[in-house]
matplotlib code that plots the C-alpha trace (Angstrom):
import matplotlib.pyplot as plt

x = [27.2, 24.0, 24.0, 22.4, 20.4, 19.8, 16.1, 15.6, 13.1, 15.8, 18.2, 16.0, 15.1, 18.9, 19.5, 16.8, 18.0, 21.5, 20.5, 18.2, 20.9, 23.4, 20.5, 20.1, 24.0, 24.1, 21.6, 23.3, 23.5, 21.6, 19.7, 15.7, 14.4, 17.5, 19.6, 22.6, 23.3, 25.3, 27.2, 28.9, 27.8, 26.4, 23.5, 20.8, 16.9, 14.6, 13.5, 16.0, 15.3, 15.5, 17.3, 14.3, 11.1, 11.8, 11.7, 15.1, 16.4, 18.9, 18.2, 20.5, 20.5, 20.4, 24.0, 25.0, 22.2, 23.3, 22.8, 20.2, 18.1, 18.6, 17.4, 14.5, 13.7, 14.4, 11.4, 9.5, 9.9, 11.6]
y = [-13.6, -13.0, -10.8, -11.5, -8.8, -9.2, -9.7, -6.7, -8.6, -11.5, -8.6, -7.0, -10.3, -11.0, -7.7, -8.0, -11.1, -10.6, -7.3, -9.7, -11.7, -9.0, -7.3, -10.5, -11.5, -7.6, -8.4, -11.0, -10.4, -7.0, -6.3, -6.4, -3.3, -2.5, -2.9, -3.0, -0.8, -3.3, -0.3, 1.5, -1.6, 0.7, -0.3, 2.1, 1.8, 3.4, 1.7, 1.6, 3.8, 2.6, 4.8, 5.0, 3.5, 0.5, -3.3, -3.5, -0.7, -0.7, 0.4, 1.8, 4.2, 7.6, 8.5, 6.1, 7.6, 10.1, 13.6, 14.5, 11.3, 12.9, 16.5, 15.1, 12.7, 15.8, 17.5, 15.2, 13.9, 16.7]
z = [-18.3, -15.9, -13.2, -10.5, -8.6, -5.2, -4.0, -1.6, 0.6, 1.4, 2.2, 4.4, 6.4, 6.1, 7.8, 10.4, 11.4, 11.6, 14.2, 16.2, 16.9, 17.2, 20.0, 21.2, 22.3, 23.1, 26.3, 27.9, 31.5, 31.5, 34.4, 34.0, 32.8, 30.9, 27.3, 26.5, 23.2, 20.3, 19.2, 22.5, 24.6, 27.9, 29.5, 29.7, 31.1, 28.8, 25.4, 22.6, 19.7, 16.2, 14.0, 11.2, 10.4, 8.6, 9.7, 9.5, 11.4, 13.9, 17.3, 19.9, 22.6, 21.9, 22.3, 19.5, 17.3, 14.3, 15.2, 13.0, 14.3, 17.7, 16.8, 15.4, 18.7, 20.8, 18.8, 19.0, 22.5, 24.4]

ax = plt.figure().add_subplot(projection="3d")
ax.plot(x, y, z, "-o")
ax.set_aspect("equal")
plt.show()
């Protein structure tokens, strides 16, 4: 019996794609100059904030971020 182990680039890709199109059906019918957050789905007009720094990170508004991602955007950004 083999087992297979996932490629970790394919799931990376798989991920970003899957929240491209999840950000993507999120912004139907949003005003210009403003998102739509996939998680609480409220529409807010500053740029959506990705929870870390990898490529496949989500990104939400900053309500729906975990706490310790918003103490650390607070220092860093007031």
């Amino acid at each position: 019996m083999t087992t297979h182990i996932p490629d970790p680039l394919e799931l990376t890709e798989a991920r970003e794609e899957r929240l491209a199109w999840e950000w993507e059906e999120a912004q139907k019918d949003v005003p210009e100059g403003s998102y739509r957050c996939p998680y609480c789905k409220q529409i807010f007009s500053y740029e959506p904030i990705a929870v870390d720094g990898r490529p496949d990170s989500p990104v939400m508004c900053f309500g729906c971020l975990p706490q310790d991602v918003q103490q650390a955007y607070r220092k860093v950004f007031g």
